[in-house]
C-alpha positions in Angstrom: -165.8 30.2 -30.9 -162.8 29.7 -28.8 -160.7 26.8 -30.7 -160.3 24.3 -27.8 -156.5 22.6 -27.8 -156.6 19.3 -27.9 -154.3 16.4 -26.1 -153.6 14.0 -28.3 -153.4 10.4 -26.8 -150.2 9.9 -28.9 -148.3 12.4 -26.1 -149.8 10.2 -23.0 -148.1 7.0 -25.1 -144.5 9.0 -25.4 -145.0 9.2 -21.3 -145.7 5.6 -20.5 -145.9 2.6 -22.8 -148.1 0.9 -19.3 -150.8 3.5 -20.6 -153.2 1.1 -23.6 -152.7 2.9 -27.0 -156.0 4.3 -28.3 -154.5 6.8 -30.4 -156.0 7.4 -34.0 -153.5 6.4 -36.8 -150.2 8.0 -37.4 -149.0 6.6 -40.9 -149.8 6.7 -44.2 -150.8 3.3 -43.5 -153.5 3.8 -40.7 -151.2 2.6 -38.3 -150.1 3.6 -34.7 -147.3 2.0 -32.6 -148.0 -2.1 -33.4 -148.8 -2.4 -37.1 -152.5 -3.9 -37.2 -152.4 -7.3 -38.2 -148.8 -7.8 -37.4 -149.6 -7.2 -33.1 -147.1 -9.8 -31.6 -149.5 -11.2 -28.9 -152.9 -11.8 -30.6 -151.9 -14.9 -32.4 -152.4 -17.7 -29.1 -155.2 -19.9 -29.2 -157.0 -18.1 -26.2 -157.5 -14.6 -28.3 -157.9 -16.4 -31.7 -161.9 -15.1 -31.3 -160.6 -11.5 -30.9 -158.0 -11.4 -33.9 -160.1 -9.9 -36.6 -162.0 -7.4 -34.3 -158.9 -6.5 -33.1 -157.4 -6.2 -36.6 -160.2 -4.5 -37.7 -160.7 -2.0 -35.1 -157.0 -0.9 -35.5 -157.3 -0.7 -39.4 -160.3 1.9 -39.0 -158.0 3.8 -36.4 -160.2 3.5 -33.3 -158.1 1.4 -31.2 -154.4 0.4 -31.2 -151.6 -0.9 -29.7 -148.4 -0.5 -27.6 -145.4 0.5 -29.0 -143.1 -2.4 -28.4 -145.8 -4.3 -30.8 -148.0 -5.8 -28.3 -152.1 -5.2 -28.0 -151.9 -6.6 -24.6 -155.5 -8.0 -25.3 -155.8 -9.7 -21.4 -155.4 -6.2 -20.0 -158.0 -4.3 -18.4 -159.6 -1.4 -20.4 -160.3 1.5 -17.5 -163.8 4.0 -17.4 -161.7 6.8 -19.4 -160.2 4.7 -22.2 -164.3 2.7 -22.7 -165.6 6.3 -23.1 -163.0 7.2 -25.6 -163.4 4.5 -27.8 -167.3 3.9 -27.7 -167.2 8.2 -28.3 -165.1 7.3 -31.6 -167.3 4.9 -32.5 -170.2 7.5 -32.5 -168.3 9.5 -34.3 -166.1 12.3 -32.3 -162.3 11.6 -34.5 -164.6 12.0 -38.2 -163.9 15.0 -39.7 -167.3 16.0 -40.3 -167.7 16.9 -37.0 -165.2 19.0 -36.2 -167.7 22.1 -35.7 -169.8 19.7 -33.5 -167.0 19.4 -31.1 -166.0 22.7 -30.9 -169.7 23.3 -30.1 -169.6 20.7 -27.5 -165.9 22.2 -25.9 -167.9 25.4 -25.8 -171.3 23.9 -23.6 -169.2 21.2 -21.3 -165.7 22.4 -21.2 -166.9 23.9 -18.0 -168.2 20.9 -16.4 -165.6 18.4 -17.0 -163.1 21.2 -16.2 -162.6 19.6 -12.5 -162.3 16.3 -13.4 -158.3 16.4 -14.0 -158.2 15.1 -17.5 -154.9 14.8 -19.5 -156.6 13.5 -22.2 -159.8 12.6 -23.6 -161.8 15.7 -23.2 -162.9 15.3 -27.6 -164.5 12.3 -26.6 -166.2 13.3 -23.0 -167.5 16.3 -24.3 -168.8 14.5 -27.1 -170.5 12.1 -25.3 -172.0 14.4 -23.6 -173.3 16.5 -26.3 -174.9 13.3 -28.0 -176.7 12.9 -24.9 -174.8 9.1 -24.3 -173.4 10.8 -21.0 -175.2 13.0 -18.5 -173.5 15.5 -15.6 -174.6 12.5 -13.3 -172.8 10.3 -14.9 -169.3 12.5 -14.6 -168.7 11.1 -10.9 -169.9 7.8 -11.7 -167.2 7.1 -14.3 -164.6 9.9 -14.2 -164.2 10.9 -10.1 -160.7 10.9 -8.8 -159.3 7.9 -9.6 -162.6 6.2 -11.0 -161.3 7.3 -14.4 -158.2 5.2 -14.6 -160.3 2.3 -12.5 -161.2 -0.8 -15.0 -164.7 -0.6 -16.2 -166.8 -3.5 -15.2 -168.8 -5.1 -17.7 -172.7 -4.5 -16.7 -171.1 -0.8 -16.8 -170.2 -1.1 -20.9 -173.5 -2.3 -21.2 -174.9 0.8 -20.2 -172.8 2.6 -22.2 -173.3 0.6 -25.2 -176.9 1.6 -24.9 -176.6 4.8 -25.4 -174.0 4.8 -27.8 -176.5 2.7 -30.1 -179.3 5.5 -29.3 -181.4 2.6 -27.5 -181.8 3.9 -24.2 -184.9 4.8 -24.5 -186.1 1.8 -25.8 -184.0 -0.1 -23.3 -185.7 1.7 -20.2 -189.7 1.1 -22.0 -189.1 -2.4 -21.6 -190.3 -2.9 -18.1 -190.6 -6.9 -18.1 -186.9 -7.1 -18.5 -185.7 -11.1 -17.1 -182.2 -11.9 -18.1 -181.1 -15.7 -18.8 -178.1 -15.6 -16.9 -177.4 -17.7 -14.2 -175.7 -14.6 -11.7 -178.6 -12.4 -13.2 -179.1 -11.4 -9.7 -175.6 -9.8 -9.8 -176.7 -7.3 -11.9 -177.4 -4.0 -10.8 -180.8 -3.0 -10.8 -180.3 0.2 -12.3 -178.2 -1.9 -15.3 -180.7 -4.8 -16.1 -182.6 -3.2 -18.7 -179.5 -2.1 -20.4 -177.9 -5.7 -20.2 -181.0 -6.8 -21.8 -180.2 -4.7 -24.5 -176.6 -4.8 -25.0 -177.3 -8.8 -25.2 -180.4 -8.8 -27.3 -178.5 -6.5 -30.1 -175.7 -9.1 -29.9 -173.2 -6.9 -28.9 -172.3 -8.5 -25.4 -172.6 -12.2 -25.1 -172.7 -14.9 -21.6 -168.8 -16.0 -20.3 -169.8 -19.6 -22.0 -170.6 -20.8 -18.1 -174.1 -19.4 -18.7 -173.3 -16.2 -16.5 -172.9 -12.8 -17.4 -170.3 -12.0 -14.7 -171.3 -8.1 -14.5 -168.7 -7.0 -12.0 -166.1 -8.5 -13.9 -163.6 -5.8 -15.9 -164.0 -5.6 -19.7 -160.5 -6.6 -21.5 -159.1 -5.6 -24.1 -159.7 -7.9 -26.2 -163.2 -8.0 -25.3 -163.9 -4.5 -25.9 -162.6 -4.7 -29.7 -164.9 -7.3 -30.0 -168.1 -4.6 -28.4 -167.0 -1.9 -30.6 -166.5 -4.1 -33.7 -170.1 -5.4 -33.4 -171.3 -1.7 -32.5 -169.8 -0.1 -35.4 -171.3 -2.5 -37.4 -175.3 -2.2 -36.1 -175.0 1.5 -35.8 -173.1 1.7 -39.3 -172.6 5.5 -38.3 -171.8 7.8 -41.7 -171.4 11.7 -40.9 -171.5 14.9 -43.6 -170.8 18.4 -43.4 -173.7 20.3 -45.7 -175.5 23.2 -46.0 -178.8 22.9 -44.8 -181.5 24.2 -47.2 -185.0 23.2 -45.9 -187.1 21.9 -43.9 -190.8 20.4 -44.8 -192.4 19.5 -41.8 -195.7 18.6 -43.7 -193.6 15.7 -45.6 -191.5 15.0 -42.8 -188.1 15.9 -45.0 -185.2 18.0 -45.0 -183.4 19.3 -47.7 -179.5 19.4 -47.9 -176.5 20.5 -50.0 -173.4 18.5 -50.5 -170.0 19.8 -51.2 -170.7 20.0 -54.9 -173.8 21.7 -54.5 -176.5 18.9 -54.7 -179.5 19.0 -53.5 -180.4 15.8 -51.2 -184.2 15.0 -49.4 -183.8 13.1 -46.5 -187.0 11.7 -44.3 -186.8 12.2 -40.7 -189.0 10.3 -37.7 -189.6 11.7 -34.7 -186.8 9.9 -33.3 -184.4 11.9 -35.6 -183.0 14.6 -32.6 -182.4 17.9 -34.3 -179.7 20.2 -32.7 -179.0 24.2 -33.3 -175.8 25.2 -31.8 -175.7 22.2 -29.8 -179.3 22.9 -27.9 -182.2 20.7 -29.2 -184.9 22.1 -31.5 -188.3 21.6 -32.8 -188.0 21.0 -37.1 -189.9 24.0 -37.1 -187.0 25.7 -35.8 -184.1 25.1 -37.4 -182.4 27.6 -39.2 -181.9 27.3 -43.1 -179.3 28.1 -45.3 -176.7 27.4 -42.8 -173.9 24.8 -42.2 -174.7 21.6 -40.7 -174.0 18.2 -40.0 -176.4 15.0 -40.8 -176.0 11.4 -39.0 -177.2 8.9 -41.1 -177.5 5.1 -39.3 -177.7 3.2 -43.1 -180.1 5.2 -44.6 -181.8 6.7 -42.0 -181.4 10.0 -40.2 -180.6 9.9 -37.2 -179.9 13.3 -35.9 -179.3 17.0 -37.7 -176.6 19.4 -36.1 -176.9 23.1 -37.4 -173.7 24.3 -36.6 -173.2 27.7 -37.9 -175.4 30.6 -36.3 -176.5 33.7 -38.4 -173.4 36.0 -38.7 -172.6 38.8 -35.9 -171.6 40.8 -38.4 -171.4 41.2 -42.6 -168.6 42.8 -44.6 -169.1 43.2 -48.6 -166.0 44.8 -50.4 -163.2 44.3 -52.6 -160.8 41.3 -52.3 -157.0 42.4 -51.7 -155.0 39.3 -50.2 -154.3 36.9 -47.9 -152.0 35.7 -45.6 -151.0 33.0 -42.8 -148.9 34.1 -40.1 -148.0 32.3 -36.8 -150.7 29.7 -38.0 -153.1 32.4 -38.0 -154.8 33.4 -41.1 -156.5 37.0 -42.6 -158.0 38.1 -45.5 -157.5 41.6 -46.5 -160.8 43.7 -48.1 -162.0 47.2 -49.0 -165.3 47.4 -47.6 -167.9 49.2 -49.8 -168.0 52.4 -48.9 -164.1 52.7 -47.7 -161.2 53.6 -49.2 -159.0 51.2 -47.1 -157.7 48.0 -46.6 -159.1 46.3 -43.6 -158.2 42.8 -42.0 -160.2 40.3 -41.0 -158.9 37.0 -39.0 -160.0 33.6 -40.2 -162.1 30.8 -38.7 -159.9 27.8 -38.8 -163.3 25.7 -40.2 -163.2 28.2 -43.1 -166.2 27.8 -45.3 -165.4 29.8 -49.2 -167.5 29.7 -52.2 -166.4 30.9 -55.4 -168.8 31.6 -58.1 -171.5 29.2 -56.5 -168.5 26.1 -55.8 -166.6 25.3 -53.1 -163.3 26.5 -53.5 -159.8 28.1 -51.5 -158.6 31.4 -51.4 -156.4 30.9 -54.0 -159.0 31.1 -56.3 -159.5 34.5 -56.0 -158.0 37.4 -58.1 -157.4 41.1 -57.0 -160.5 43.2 -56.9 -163.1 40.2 -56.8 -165.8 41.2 -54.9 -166.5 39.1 -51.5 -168.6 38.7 -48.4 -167.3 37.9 -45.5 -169.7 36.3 -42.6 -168.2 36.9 -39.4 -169.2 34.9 -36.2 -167.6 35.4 -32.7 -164.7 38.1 -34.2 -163.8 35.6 -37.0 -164.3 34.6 -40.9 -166.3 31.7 -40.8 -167.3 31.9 -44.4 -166.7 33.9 -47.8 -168.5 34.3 -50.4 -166.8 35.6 -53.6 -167.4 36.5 -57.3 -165.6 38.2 -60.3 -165.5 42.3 -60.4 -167.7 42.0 -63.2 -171.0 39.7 -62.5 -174.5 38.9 -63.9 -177.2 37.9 -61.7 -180.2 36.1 -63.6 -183.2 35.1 -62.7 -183.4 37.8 -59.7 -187.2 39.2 -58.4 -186.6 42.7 -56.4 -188.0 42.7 -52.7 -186.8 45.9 -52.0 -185.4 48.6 -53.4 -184.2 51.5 -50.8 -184.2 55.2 -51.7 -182.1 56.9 -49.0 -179.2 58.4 -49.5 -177.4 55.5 -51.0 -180.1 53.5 -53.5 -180.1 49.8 -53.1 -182.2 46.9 -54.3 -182.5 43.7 -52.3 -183.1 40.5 -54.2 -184.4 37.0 -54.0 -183.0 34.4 -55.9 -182.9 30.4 -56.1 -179.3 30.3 -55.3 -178.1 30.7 -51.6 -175.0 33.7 -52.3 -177.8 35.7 -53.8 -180.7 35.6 -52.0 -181.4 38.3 -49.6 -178.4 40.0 -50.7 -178.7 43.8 -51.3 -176.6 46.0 -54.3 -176.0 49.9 -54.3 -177.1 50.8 -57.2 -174.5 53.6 -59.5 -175.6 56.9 -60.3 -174.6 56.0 -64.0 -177.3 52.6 -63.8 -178.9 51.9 -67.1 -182.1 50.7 -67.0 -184.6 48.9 -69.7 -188.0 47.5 -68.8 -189.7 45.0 -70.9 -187.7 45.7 -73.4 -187.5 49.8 -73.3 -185.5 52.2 -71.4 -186.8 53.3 -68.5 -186.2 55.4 -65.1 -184.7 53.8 -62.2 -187.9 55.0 -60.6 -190.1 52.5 -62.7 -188.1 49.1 -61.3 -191.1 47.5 -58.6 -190.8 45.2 -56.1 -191.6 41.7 -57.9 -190.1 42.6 -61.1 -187.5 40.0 -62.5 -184.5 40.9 -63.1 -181.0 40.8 -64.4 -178.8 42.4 -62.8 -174.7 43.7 -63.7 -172.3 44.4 -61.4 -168.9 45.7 -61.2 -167.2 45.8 -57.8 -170.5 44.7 -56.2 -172.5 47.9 -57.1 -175.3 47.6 -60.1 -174.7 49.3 -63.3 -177.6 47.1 -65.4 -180.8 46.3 -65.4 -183.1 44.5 -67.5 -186.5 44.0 -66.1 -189.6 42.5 -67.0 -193.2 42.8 -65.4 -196.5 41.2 -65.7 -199.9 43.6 -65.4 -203.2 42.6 -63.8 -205.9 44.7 -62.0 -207.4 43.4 -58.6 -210.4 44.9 -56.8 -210.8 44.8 -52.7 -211.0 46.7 -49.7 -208.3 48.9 -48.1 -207.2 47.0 -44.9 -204.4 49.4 -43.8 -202.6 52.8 -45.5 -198.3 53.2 -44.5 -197.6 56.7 -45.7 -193.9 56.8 -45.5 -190.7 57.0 -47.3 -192.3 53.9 -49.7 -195.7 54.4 -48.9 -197.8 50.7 -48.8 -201.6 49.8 -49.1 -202.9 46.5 -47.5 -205.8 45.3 -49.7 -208.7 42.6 -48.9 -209.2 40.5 -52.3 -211.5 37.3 -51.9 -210.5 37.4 -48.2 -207.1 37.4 -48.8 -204.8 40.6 -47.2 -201.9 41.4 -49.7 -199.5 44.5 -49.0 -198.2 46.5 -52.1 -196.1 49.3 -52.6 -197.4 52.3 -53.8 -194.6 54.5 -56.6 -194.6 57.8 -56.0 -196.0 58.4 -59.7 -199.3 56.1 -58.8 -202.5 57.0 -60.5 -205.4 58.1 -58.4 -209.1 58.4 -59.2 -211.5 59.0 -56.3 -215.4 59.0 -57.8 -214.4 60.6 -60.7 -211.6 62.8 -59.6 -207.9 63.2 -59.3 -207.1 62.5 -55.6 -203.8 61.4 -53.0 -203.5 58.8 -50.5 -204.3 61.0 -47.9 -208.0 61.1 -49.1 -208.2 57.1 -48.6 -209.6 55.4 -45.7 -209.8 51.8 -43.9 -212.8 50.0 -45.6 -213.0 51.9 -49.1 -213.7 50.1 -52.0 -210.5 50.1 -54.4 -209.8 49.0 -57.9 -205.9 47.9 -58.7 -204.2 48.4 -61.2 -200.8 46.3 -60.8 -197.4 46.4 -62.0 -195.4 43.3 -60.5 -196.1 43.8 -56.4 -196.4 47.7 -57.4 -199.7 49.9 -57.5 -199.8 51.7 -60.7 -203.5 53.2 -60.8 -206.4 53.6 -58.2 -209.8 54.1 -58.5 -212.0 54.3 -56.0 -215.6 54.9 -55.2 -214.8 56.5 -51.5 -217.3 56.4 -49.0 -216.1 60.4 -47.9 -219.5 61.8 -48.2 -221.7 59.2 -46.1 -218.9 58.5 -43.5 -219.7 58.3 -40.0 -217.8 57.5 -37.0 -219.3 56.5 -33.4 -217.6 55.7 -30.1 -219.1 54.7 -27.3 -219.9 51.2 -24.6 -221.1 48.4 -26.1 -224.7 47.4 -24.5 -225.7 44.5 -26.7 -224.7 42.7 -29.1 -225.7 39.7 -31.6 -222.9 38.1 -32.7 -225.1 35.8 -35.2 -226.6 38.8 -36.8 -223.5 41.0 -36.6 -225.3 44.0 -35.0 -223.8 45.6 -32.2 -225.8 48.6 -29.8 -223.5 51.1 -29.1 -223.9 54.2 -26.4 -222.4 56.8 -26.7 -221.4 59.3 -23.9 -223.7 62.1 -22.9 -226.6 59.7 -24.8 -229.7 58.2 -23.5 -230.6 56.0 -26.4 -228.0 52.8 -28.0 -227.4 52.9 -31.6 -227.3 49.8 -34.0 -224.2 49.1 -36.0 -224.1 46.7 -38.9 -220.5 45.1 -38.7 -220.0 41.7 -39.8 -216.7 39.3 -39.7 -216.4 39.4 -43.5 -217.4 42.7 -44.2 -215.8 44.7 -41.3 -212.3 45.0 -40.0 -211.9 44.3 -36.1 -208.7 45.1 -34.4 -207.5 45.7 -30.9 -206.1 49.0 -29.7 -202.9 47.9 -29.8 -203.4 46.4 -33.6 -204.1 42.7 -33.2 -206.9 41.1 -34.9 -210.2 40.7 -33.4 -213.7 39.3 -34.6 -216.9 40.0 -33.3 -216.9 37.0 -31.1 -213.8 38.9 -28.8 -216.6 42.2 -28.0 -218.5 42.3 -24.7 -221.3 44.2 -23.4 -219.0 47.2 -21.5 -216.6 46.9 -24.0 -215.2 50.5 -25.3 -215.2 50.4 -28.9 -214.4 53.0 -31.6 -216.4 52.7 -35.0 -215.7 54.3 -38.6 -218.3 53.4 -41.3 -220.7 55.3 -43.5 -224.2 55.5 -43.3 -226.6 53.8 -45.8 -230.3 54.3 -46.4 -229.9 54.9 -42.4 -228.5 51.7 -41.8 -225.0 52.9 -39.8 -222.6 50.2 -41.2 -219.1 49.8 -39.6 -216.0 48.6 -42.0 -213.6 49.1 -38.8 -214.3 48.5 -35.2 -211.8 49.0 -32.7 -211.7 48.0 -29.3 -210.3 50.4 -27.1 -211.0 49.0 -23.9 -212.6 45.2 -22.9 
């Protein structure tokens, strides 16, 4: 992401002291300008309502004052400065969401671009990426000199609204009749929103029984709007990791900075975001960074932030450096024999032996990985030289030229993560040495590591033997056998030492076919042992166009070419495999009379009986 710089409202005050103050605090004291509290011209009669919304407002840093001491609470607040302040009170200055508005720089930095802002692009782009402000709404409130123009009341209404998330309620509410006396002076298109603004006690009558609507909001007036909107919306913000998402329970699952694991319920009302684009729960990415809203205690939107990496780098820590206020991290990728440099994500994210941590934790040669995202660091990962992974299952273990083993694991900086594996690896297997050769996929394991490469491992495995029906055969590097047991289609990988019996015999995987009955014996996900009682010497094939069929009875008449007469095949959905030419899944139900189909079977007491049927043409 391209860091957006941003113009502080501080800067606009240094120009003109005419311009109101809504910078965020500047002390150690939350102070800007006027001390809050101590604001020379709040303490009339006339603005004695206002004082502690004032007071407050200025002691949470969302508004402020001049700097000769005044608040000026009489003066008008314009469109720009309203849309600043309510964008604060959503949020957009909490630190939390610093990622969401670089996100939302990135989608409408292009759209307010011709506007001519000096200041106050945070909180438009903001706005905008909570949805409180649509393109539309850019000309209404920012054209020209609209911007600097003093927003009229039934206009905060509006944008009160939306800043509470109750637009939508707002608009359902067709019956709308306001109980003001100038209720006709209200814009049509605002009604609703008055209704709302009023109902939710946020905006009150002038204490003639009117409304005014095209008068301009003061000053003193709008600390008393945000005060009360703060306070229904009671807005809190966190920066986690997000680690699932049940969408049977309605729940996701998150990590705080220390590593806890927190469920939160979600409604359908709770918007969920990826990258600033809203998503389905079904989508959202997990193990990523992300930002929760919370309204109280409930949920009220979930921001994934981070996207999956461009690009991975695992290697050897060297050092790190700041430079120009730029920083880089210096590693020896695996593999390499030199130092490379990699530039750092300001938002760095680093993890140090499973806890949030800096840099300066690490020590020469600890072993880290670096997640890079749009050219830059955005997280590391790190560990000592020397490491033990418990509690590991293998998913994978690659035997090209460089052997590897991927991993699962319940914690987030192992799982999915894949080791080399040293030529010098010393291996035992419930509880006895073993060949590298012997390690399956769904063995647990520990694992030891020095500079990230595995020279240890202790595995166990658990035996069981399965009987079904060959589904599919891979013959490749890691050959694989899809098996039918109890209806169920598992996939397991095949060692290159397997056991096979065929009726009696010593066979090979290339004497199997789709449909043969097979007995299992299993190591972990591994096949140690077939035997089988092939089907080789009744097998029968037959292609041909379909010219009946009885789907009920599962018997379909088949002609073949150069044939006068249809033959009968026996080929039921739970005894037969139907697929498409192209692979997909079929069942009987999908085969028409003039359908092509291609069938491979055997033949039993005459009875032709087909274990796969494909379709080759419909």
């Amino acid at each position: 992401m391209n860091k957006v710089i941003k113009t502080a409202v501080a800067a606009i005050l240094a120009l003109s002291v005419t311009i109101p103050a809504f910078a965020a605090p500047d002390d150690n004291n939350g102070n800007t300008g006027a001390s809050y509290g101590r604001f020379t011209d709040i303490g009339e009669e006339n603005f004695a309502w206002a004082k502690p919304y004032i007071n407050e407002m200025a002691a949470r840093g969302l508004i402020s004052g001049y700097e000769d001491g005044t608040f000026r609470p009489d003066n008008d607040v314009t469109h720009l400065e309203a849309l600043s302040l309510f964008a604060r009170a959503m949020g957009s200055n909490n630190s939390s969401n610093a990622d969401v508005l670089e996100i939302a720089h990135e989608k409408y930095d292009s759209m307010i671009g011709g506007y001519g802002l000096t200041w106050g692009t945070d909180e438009i782009v903001y706005l905008m990426y909570k949805g409180a402000l649509k393109r539309s709404d850019l000309d209404t409130y920012l054209r020209d000199n609209i911007k600097d123009e003093p927003m009229q009341r039934y206009e905060a209404a509006i944008i009160i609204t939306k800043a509470m998330g109750g637009e939508n309620d707002a608009l359902a509410d067709y019956g709308v009749v306001l109980n003001y006396d100038d209720a006709r002076d209200v814009p049509s298109n605002a009604i609703q929103y008055v209704s709302y603004a009023t109902e939710n006690r946020i905006m009150e009558g002038m204490g003639d029984g009117t409304f005014s609507p095209l008068t301009a909001v003061k000053r003193s007036q709008m600390a008393v709007m945000l005060s009360r909107t703060v306070e229904q919306t009671d807005y809190s913000f966190s920066y986690v990791k997000l680690s699932g998402v049940n969408t049977s329970s309605k729940t996701i699952t998150v990590k705080d900075s220390s590593g806890r694991e927190i469920d939160y319920p979600y409604t359908d009302g709770t918007v969920m975001r990826s990258m600033g684009d809203e998503v389905q729960p079904s989508n959202l990415t997990v193990n990523v960074d992300a930002v929760i809203t919370l309204s109280g205690k409930n949920l009220v939107s979930v921001d994934s932030v981070y996207a999956q990496p461009d690009e991975t780098v695992q290697g050897r820590y060297v050092s790190y450096s700041t430079i120009s206020g730029k920083s880089s991290i210096k590693v020896i990728p695996y593999g390499e024999t030199t130092a490379q440099s990699y530039e750092c994500a300001s938002n760095l994210n680093v993890m140090y032996e499973g806890s949030p941590a800096t840099i300066r934790s690490f020590s020469k040669d600890d072993i880290v990985t670096l997640d890079i995202v749009n050219g830059k660091v955005r997280t590391i990962t790190a560990e000592t030289k020397t490491t033990t992974i418990s509690g590991a299952i293998v998913e994978k273990m690659n035997v090209d030229e460089q052997i590897t083993i991927t991993i699962s694991h319940g914690k987030d900086e192992y799982n999915g993560k894949t080791y080399p594996v040293s030529d010098n690896v010393t291996v035992k297997k419930n509880d006895a040495p073993c060949e590298l050769n012997e390690i399956y996929k769904g063995d647990k394991v520990s694992l030891t590591l020095e500079y990230g490469t595995i020279t240890k491992i202790i595995a166990t495995s658990s035996k069981k033997v399965v009987e079904g029906t060959i589904q599919g055969l891979t013959i490749s590097t890691t050959p694989t056998m899809d098996v039918k047991v109890k209806g169920n289609v598992s996939t397991y990988e095949i060692p290159a030492d397997v056991e096979i019996t065929i009726n009696g015999e010593t066979g090979s995987l290339y004497d199997f076919r789709v449909g043969d009955t097979v007995k299992l014996t299993l190591e972990s996900d591994a096949i140690t042992r077939i035997v089988a009682s092939s089907t080789q010497d009744s097998a029968a094939s037959l292609s041909g166009v379909v010219t009946a069929i009885n789907a009920s009875y599962g018997v379909i008449s088949i002609q073949a070419a150069g044939e006068e007469k249809s033959e009968q095949v026996m080929c039921k959905d739970d005894t037969a495999t139907f697929i498409s030419a192209d692979g997909k899944s079929k069942r009987i139900k999908d085969i028409k009379v003039g359908s092509t189909v291609d069938v491979r079977g055997s033949v039993s007491n005459g009875v032709f009986i087909g274990k796969l049927v494909i379709i080759v043409a419909e």
